[in-house]
C-alpha positions as a LaTeX table, in Angstrom:
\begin{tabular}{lrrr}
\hline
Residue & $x$ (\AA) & $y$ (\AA) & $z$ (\AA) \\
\hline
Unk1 & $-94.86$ & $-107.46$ & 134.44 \\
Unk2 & $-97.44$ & $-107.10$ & 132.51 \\
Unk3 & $-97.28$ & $-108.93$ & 128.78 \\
Unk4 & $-100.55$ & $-108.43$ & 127.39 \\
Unk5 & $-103.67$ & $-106.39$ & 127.75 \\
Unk6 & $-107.03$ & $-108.07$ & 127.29 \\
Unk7 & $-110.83$ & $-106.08$ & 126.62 \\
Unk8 & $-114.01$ & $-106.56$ & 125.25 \\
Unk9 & $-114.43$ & $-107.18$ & 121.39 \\
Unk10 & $-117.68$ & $-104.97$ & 120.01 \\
Unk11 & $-118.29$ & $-101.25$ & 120.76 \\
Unk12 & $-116.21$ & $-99.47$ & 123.37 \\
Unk13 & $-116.57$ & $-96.87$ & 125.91 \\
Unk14 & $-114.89$ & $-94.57$ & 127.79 \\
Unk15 & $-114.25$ & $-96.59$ & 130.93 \\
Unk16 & $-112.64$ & $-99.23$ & 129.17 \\
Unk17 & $-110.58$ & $-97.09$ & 126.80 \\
Unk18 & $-109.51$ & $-94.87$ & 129.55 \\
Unk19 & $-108.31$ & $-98.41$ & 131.58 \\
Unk20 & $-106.74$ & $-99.39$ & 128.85 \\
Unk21 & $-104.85$ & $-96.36$ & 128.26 \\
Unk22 & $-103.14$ & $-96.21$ & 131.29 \\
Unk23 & $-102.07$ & $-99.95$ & 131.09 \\
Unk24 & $-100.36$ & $-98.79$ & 128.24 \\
Unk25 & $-98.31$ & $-96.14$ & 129.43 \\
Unk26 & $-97.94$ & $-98.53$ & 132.77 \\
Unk27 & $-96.35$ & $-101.37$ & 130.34 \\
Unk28 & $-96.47$ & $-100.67$ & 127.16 \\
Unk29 & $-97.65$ & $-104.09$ & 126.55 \\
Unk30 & $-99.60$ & $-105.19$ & 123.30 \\
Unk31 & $-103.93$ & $-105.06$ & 123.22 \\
Unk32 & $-106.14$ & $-107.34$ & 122.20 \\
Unk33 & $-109.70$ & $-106.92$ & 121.99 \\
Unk34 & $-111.31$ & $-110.72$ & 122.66 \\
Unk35 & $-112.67$ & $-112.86$ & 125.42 \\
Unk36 & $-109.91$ & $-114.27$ & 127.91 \\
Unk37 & $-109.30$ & $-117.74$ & 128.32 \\
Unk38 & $-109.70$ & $-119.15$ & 131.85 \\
Unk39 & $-105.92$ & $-119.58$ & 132.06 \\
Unk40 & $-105.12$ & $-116.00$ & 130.73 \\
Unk41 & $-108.09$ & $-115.26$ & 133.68 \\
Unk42 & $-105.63$ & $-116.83$ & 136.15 \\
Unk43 & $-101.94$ & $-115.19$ & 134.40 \\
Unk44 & $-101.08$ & $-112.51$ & 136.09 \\
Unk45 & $-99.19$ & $-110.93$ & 133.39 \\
Unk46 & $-102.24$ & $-110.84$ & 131.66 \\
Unk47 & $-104.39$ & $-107.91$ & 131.95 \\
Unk48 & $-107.86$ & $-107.89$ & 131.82 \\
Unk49 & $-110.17$ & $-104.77$ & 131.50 \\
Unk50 & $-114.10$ & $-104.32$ & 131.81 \\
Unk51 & $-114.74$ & $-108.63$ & 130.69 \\
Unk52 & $-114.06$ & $-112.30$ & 132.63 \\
Unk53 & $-116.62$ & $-111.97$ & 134.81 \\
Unk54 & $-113.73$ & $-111.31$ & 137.75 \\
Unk55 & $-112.23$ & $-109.01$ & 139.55 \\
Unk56 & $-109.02$ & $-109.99$ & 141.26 \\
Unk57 & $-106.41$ & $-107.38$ & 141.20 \\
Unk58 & $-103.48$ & $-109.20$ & 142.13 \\
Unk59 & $-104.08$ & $-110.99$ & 138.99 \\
Unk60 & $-104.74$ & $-108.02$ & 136.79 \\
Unk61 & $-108.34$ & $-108.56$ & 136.16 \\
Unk62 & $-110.75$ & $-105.79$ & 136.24 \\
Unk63 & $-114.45$ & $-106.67$ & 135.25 \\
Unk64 & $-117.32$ & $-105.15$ & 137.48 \\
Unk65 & $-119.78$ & $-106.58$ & 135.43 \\
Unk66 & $-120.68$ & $-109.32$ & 138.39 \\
Unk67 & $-120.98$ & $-107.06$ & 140.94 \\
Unk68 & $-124.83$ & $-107.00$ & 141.99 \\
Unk69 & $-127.39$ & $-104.20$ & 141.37 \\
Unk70 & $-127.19$ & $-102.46$ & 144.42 \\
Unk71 & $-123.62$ & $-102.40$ & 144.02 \\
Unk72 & $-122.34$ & $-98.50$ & 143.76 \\
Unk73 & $-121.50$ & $-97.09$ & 140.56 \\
Unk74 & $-118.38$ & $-98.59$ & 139.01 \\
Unk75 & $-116.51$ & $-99.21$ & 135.82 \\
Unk76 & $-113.51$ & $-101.05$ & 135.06 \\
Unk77 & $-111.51$ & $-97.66$ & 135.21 \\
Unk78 & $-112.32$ & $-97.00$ & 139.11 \\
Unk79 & $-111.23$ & $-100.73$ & 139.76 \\
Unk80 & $-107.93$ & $-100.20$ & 137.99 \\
Unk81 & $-107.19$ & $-96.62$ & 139.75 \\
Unk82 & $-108.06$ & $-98.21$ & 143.18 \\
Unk83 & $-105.63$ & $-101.31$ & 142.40 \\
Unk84 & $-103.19$ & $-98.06$ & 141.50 \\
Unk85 & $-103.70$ & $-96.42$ & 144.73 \\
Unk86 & $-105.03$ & $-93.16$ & 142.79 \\
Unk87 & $-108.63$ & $-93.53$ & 143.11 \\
Unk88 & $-109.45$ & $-91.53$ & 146.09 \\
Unk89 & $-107.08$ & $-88.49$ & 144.34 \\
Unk90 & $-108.79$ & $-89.18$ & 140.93 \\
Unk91 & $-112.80$ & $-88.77$ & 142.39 \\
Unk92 & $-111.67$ & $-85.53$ & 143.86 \\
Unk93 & $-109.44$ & $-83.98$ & 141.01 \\
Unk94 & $-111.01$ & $-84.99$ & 137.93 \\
Unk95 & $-114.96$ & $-84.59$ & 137.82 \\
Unk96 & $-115.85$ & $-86.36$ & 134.62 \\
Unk97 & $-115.08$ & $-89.78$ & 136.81 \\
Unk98 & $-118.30$ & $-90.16$ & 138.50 \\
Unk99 & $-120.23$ & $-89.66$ & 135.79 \\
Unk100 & $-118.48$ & $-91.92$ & 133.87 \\
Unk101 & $-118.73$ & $-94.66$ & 136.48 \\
Unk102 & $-122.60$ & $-93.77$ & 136.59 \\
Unk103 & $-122.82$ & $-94.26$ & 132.93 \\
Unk104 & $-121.18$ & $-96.86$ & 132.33 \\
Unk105 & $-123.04$ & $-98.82$ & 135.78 \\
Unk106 & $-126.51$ & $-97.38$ & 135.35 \\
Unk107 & $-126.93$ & $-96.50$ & 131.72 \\
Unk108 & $-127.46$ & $-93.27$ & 129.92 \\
Unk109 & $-131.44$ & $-91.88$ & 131.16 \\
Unk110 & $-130.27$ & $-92.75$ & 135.25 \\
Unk111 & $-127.31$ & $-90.84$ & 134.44 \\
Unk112 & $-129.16$ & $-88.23$ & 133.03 \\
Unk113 & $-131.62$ & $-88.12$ & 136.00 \\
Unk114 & $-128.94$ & $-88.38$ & 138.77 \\
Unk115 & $-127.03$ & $-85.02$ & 136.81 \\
Unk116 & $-130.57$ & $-83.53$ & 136.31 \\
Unk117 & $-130.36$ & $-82.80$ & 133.12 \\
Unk118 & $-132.51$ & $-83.80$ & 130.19 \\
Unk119 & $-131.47$ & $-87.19$ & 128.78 \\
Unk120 & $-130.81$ & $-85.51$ & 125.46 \\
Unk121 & $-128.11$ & $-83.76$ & 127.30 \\
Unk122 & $-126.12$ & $-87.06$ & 127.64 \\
Unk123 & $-125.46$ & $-87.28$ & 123.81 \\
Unk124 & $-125.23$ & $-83.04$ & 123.40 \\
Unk125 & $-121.52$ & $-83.59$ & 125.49 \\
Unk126 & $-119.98$ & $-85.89$ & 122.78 \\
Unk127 & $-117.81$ & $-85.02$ & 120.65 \\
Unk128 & $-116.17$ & $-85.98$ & 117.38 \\
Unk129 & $-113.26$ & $-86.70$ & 119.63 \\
Unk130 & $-114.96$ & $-88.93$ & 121.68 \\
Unk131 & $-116.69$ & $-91.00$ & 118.66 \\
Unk132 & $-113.41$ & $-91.32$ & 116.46 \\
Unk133 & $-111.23$ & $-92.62$ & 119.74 \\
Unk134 & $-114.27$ & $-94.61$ & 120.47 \\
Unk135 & $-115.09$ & $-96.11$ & 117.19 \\
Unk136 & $-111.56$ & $-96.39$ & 116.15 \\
Unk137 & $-110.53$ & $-98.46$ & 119.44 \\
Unk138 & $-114.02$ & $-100.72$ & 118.48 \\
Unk139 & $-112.53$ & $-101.63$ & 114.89 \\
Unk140 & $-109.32$ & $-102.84$ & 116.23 \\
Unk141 & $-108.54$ & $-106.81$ & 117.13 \\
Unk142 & $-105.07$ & $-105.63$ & 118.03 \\
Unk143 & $-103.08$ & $-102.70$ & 118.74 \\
Unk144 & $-99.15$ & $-102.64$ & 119.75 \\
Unk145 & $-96.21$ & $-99.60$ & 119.65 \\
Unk146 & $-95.63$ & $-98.13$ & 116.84 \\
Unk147 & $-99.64$ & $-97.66$ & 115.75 \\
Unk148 & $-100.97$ & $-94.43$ & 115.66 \\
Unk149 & $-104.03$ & $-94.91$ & 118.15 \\
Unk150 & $-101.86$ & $-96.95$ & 120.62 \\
Unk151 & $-98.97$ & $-94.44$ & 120.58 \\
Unk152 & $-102.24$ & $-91.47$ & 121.24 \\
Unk153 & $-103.75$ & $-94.31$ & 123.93 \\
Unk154 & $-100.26$ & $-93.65$ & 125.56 \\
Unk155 & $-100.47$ & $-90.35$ & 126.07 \\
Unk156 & $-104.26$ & $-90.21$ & 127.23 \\
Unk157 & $-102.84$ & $-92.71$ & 129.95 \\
Unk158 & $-99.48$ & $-91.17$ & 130.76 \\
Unk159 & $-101.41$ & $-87.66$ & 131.12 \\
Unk160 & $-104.22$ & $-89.10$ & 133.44 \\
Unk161 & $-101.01$ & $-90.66$ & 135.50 \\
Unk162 & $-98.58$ & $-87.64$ & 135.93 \\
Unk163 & $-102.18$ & $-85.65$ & 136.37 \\
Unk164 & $-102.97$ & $-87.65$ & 139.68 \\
Unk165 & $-99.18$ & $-87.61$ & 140.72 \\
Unk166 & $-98.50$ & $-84.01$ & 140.65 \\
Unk167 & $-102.06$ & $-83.23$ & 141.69 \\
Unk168 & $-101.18$ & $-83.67$ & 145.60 \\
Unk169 & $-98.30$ & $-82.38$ & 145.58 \\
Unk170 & $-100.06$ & $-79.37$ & 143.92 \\
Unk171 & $-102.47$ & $-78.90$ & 146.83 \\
Unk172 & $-99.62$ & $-79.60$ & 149.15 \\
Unk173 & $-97.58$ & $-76.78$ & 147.41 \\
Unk174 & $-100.80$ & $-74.21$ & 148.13 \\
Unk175 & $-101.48$ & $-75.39$ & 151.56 \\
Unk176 & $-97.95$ & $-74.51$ & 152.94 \\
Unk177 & $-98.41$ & $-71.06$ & 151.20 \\
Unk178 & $-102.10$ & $-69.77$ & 150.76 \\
Unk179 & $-103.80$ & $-66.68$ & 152.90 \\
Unk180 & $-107.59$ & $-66.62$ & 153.53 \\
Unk181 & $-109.14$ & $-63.29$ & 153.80 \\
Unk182 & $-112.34$ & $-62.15$ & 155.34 \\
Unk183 & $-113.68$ & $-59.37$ & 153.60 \\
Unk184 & $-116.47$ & $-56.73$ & 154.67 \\
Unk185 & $-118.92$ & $-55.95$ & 151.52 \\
Unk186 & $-121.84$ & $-54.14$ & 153.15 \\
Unk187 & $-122.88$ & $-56.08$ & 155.62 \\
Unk188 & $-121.81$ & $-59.29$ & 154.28 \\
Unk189 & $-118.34$ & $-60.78$ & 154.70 \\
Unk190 & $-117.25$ & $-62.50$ & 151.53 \\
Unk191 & $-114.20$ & $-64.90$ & 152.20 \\
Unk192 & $-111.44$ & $-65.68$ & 149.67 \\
Unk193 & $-108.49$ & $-67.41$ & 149.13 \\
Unk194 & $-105.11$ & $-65.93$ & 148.25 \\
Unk195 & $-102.20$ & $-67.86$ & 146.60 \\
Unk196 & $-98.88$ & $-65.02$ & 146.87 \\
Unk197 & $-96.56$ & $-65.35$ & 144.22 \\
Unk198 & $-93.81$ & $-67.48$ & 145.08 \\
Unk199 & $-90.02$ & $-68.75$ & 143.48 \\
Unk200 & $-90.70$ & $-71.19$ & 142.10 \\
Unk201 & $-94.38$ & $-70.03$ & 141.25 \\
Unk202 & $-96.56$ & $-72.75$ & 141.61 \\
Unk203 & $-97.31$ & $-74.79$ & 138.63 \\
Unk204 & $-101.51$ & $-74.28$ & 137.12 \\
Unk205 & $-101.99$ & $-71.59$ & 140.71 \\
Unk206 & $-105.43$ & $-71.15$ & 139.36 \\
Unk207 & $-106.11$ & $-74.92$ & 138.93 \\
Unk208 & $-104.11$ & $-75.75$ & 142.46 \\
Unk209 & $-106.29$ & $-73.04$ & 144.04 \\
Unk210 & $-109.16$ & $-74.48$ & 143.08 \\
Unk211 & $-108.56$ & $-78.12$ & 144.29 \\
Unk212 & $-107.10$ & $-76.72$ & 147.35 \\
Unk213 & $-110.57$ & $-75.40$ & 148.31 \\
Unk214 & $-112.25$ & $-78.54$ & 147.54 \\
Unk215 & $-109.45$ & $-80.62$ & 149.02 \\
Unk216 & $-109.79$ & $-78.71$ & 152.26 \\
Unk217 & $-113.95$ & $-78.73$ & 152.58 \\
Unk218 & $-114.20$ & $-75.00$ & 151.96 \\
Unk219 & $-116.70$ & $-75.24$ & 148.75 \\
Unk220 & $-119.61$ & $-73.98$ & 150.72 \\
Unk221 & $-117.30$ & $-70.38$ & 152.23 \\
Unk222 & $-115.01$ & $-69.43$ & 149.73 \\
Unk223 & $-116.34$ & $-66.95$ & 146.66 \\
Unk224 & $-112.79$ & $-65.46$ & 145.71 \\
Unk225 & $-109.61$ & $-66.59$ & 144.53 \\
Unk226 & $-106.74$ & $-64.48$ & 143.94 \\
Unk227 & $-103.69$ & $-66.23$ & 142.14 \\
Unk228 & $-100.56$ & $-65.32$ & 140.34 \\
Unk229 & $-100.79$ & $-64.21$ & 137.04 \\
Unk230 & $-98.35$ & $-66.53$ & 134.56 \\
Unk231 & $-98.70$ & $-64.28$ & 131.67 \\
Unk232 & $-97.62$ & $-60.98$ & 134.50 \\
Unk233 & $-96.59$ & $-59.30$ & 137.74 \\
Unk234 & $-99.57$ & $-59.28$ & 139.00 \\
Unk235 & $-103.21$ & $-61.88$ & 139.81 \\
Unk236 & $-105.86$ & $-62.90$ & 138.76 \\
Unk237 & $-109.04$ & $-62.30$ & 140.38 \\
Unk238 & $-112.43$ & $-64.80$ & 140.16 \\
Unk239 & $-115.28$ & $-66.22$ & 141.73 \\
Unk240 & $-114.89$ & $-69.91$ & 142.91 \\
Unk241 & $-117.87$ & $-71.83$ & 141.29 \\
Unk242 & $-119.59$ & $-68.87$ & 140.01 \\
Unk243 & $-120.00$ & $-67.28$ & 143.14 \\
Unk244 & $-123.47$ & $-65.43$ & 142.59 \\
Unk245 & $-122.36$ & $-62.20$ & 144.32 \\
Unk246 & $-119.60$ & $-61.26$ & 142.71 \\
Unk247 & $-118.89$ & $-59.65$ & 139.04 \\
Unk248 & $-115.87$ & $-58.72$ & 138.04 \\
Unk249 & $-116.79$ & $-56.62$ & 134.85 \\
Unk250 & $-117.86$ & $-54.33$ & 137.39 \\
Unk251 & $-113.99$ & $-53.60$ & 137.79 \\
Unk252 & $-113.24$ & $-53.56$ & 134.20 \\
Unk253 & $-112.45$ & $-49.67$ & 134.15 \\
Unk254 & $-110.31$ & $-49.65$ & 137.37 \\
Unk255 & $-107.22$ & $-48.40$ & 135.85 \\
Unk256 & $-105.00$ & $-51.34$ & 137.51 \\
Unk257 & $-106.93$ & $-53.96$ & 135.70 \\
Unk258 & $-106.20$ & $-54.72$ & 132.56 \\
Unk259 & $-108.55$ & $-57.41$ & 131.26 \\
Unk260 & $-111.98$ & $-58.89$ & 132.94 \\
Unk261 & $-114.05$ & $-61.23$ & 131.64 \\
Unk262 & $-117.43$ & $-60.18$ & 129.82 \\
Unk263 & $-119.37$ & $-62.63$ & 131.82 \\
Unk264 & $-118.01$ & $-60.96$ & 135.26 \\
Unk265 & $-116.25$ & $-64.36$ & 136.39 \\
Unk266 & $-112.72$ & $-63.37$ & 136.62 \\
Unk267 & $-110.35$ & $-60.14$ & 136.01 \\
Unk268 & $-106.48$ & $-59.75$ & 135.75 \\
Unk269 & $-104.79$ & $-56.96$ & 137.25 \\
Unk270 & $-101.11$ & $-55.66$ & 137.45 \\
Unk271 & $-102.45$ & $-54.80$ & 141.95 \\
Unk272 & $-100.09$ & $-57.00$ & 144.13 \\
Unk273 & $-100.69$ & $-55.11$ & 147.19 \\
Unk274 & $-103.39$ & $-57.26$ & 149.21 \\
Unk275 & $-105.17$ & $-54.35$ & 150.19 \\
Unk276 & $-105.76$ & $-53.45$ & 146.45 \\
Unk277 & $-106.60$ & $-57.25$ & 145.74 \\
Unk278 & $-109.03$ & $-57.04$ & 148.66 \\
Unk279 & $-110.54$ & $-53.76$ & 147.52 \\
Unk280 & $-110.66$ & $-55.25$ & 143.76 \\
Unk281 & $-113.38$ & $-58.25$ & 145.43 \\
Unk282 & $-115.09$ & $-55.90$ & 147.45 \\
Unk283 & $-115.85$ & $-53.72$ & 144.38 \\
Unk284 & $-117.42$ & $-56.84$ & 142.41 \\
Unk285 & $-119.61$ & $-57.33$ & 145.29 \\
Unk286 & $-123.08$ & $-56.87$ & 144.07 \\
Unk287 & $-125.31$ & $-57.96$ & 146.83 \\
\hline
\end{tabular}
């Protein structure tokens, strides 16, 4: 069991924050933010995130700092979600990951360059959030229960856990009931995905839809997703990943649908009739 958790004095990031976090809701064990000893190094109940120059999960240490250059991108984070058995779930359900494990390997411009954005970019996608968690976490030599950023650091990491738990059974869920449709549009055939309402309805069906289709390999076919509407009897209608040839504000007077979305990505409608559904996408078509 886990006693006490162990990271890097000075300024923190992400990666380390995010490891930390889910330590806490793991054990609920105290932080300190100083260099290890080389017999807290070799006490297991000691964990150690993102410094010791080690990394030797079966004694709870975490660094990737000595792996060489050519190593692939890695941050104490991925190390602790492998040793958690989540890691595989975790690069495919939550997409900030990979950048983060870029960033924190290869440095701000080579993450900028392997996203291809502008390097400005990088610092345009923080937010007060991230600098008061960030800077907060920095000032601290300690943190136990009962402090206000430890007690948030808790819920960051019990989120992140019951997020990767439930996220496979999610898929699971839409694999045992999900449709796919082929439909004709002119003389294209646009495919989709259909998620029928079911008792219990599933829990996020947008969300599960969506990692159901990149669970399953179909990024590069499907351009529709049809899903349960929580807030109604009837679905929701979008394009997966901006699909560029549909746009559903071209349905936006159709009597059955009640809202769609300015930008064209998505409409609801009270239709549960496939054939109406089906009719709905093919009317968004635009060629």
């Amino acid at each position: 069991m886990t006693q006490l958790i162990l990271t890097h004095p000075g300024s923190a990031h992400k990666d380390d924050l995010l490891a930390v976090s889910l330590l806490i809701a793991q054990h609920g064990a105290p932080v300190e933010r100083r260099d290890p000893t080389p017999a807290e190094i070799e006490d297991a109940s000691v964990a150690i995130v993102d410094i010791g120059g080690v990394h030797e999960p079966s004694r709870m240490n975490f660094d990737h700092h000595h792996f060489p250059r050519e190593h692939a991108p890695t941050c104490a984070l991925s190390l602790l979600l492998d040793h958690l058995g989540l890691y595989e779930d975790a690069k495919q359900f939550c997409e900030w990951l990979e950048p983060a494990e870029y960033f924190d390997s290869r440095g701000p411009a080579r993450t900028a360059e392997w996203l291809g954005v502008p390097r400005r970019a990088i610092s345009q996608l923080n937010s007060p959030v991230d600098i008061t968690l960030l800077r907060r976490f920095a000032q601290r030599t300690r943190l136990e229960a009962g402090d206000t950023l430890y007690e948030f650091m808790r819920l960051v990491g019990q989120d992140l856990l019951d997020y990767l738990r439930v996220a496979r059974e999610r898929i699971d869920f839409v694999a045992a009931h999900v449709e796919r449709w082929s439909i004709a549009c002119g003389d294209e055939v646009i495919e989709a995905v259909f998620l029928p309402r079911t008792d219990p309805l599933a829990d996020e069906p947008s969300n599960a839809l969506n990692s159901y289709v990149r669970d399953a390999g179909l990024e590069g076919e499907v351009a529709a997703v049809v899903y349960p509407d929580r807030r109604g009897a009837g679905y929701g209608v979008g394009r997966y990943e901006d699909h560029p040839k549909l746009d559903f504000s071209r349905v936006e007077q159709e009597a059955d649908v009640h809202f769609a979305h300015k930008s064209g990505f998505m409409c609801k409608t009270s239709a549960t009739e496939p054939k109406r559904l089906k009719q709905l996408i093919a009317s968004a078509y635009r060629g």
